[in-house]
C-alpha positions as CSV (number, residue, x, y, z in Angstrom):
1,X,-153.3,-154.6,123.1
2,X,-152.9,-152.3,119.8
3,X,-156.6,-152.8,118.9
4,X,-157.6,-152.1,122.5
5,X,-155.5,-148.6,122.5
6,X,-156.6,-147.4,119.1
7,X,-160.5,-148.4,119.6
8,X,-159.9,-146.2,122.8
9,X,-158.4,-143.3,120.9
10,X,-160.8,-143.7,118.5
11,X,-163.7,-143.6,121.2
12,X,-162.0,-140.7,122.3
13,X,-161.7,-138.8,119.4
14,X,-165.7,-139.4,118.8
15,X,-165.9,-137.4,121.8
16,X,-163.8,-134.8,121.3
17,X,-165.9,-134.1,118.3
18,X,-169.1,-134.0,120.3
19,X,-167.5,-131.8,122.9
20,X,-166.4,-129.6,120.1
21,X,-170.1,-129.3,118.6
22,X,-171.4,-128.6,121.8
23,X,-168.8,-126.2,123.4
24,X,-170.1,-123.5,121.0
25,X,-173.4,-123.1,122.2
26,X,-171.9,-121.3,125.0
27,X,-171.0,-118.5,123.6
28,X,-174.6,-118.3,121.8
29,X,-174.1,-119.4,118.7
30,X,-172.6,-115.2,118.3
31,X,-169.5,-115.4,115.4
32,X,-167.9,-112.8,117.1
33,X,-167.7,-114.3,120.9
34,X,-166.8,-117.1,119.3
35,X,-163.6,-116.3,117.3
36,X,-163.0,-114.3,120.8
37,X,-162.8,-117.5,122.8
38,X,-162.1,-120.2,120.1
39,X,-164.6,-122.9,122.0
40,X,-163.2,-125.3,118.9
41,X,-159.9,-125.2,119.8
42,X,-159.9,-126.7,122.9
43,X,-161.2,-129.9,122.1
44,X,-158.7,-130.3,119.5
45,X,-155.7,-128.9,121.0
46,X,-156.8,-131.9,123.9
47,X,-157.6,-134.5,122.0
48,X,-153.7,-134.0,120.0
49,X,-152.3,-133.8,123.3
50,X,-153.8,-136.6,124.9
51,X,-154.3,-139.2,121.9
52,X,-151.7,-137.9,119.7
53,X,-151.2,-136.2,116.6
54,X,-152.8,-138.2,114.1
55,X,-156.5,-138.2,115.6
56,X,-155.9,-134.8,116.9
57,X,-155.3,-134.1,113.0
58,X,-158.5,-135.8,112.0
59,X,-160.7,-134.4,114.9
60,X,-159.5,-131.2,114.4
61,X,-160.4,-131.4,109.9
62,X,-163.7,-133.1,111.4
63,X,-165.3,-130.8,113.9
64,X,-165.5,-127.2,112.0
65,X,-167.2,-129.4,108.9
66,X,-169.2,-131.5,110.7
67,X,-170.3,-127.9,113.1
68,X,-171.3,-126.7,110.0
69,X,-173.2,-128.7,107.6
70,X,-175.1,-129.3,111.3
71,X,-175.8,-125.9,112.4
72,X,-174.6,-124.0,109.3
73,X,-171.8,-122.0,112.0
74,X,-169.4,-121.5,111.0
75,X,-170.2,-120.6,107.3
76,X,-168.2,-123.4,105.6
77,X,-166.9,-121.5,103.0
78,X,-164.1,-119.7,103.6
79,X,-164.3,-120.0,107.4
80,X,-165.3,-123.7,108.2
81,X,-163.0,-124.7,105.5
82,X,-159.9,-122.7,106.0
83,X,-160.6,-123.7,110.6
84,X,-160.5,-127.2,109.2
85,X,-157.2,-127.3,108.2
86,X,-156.2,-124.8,111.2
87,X,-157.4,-126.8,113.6
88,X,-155.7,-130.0,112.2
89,X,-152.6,-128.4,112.3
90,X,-153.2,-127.6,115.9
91,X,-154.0,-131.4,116.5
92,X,-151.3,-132.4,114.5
93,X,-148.6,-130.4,116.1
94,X,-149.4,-130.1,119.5
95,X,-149.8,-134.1,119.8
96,X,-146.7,-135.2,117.7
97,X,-144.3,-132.7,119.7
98,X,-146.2,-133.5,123.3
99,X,-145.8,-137.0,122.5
100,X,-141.8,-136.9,121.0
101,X,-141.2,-134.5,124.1
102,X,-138.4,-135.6,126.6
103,X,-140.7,-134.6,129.2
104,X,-144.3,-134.5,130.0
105,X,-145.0,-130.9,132.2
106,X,-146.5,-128.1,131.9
107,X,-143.3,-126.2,130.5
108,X,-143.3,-128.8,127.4
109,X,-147.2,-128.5,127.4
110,X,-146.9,-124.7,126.9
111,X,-144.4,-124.9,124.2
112,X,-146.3,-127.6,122.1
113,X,-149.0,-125.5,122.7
114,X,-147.4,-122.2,121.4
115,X,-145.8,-124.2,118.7
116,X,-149.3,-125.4,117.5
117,X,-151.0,-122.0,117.6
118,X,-148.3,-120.4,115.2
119,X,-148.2,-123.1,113.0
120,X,-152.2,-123.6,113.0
121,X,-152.2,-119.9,112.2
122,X,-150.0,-120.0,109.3
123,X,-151.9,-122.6,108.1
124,X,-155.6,-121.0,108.3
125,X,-153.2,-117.5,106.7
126,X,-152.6,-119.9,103.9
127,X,-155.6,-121.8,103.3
128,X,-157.6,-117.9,103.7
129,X,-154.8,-116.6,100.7
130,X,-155.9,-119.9,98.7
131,X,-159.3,-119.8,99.2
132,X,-160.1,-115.6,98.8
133,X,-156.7,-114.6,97.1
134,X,-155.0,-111.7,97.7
135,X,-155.7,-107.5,97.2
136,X,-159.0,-104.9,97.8
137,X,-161.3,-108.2,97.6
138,X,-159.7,-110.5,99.0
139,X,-157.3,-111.7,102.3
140,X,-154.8,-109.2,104.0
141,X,-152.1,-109.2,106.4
142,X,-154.5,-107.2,108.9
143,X,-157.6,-109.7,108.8
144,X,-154.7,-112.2,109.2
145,X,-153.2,-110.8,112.7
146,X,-156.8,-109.0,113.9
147,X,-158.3,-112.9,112.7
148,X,-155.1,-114.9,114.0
149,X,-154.0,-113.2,116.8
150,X,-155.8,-109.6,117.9
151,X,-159.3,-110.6,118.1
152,X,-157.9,-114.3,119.3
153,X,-156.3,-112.6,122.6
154,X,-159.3,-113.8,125.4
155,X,-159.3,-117.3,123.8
156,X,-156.0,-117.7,123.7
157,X,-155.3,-116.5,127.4
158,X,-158.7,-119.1,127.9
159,X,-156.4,-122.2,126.5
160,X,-153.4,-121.5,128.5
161,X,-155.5,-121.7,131.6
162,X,-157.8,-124.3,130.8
163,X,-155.5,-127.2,128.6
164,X,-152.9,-127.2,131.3
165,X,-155.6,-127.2,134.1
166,X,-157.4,-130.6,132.2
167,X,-153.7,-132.1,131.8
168,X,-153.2,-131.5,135.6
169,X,-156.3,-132.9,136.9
170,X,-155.5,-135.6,134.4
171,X,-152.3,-136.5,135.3
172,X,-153.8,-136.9,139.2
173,X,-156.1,-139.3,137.5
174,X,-153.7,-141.6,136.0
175,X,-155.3,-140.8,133.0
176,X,-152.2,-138.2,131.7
177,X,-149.2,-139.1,132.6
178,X,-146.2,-136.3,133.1
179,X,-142.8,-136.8,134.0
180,X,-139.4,-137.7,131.8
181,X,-140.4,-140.4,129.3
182,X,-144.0,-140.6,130.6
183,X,-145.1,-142.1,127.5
184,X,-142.5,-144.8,127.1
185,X,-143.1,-145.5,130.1
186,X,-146.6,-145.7,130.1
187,X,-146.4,-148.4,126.8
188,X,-143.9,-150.5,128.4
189,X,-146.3,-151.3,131.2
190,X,-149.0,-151.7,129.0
191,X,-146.5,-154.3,127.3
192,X,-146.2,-155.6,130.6
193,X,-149.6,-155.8,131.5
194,X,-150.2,-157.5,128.1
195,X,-147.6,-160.7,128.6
């Protein structure tokens, strides 16, 4: 039963990745509509939720890397490299804290959510601080909030609607489930199913 669960993940997580090379081409391949709307995140931030934080970790170190030495977008020094280990904190986080939650709704969703965001952000501050330095030439705290947070605003607003829209629909599915324990739950009838 393990082997059948984590070749599913894994099947998963392959198409996360191609979802997340493809979602950009929808906002025309332009740098700026794109860190407007974030079309990487969402992918990720699913694939944490939904699989948990581990291949929501390595999808989200894959995809920026993979977008770039395919298409050369985003540039993949500093920007695909520093979204790399963004977005893995976003997988990371979001799934590990959705999956440890009590319970499985959209409250919890929005705060694993919010809890990944800040902490992805601090993480792409860092790995911008590490990879440019600091000073005239190199990374400040204003292209840290207008990168992390002011010029994020539409895709942002875009996740909160979207993610918990997908979970939803989901959840109605069987796919998702919600509710107290949900996942417990969820791998004690697998168990069940199993003997």
């Amino acid at each position: 039963m393990k082997s059948r669960d984590f070749i599913k993940k894994l099947v998963l997580g392959a198409m996360f990745i191609a979802v997340g090379v493809i979602l950009p081409f929808f906002t025309g391949q332009i740098p700026q509509i794109g860190q407007m709307l974030l079309p990487m995140h969402i992918p990720v931030f699913l694939c944490g939720l939904i699989c948990g934080g581990k291949y929501g970790l390595a999808v989200g170190f894959i995809l920026p890397l993979m977008r770039s030495m395919l298409f050369s977008m985003p540039p993949i020094f500093p920007d695909a490299a520093a979204m790399a280990f963004e977005l893995a904190a976003y997988g990371f986080i979001s799934g590990f804290l959705y999956q440890n939650a009590r319970w499985h709704c959209i409250k919890s969703l929005l705060r694993c959510m919010v809890a990944a965001m800040l902490g992805g952000r601090i993480v792409w501050g860092i790995a911008m601080v590490l990879f440019l330095g600091t000073g005239t030439n190199g990374f400040s705290a204003a292209a840290f909030f207008a990168g992390a947070f002011i010029n994020a605003v539409p895709g942002i607003v875009l996740q909160f609607v979207f993610i918990p829209s997908v979970m939803l629909a989901l959840d109605k599915t069987h796919l998702v489930p919600f509710g107290k324990n949900s996942f417990a739950k969820k791998e004690q009838k697998n168990q069940s199913f199993a003997e």
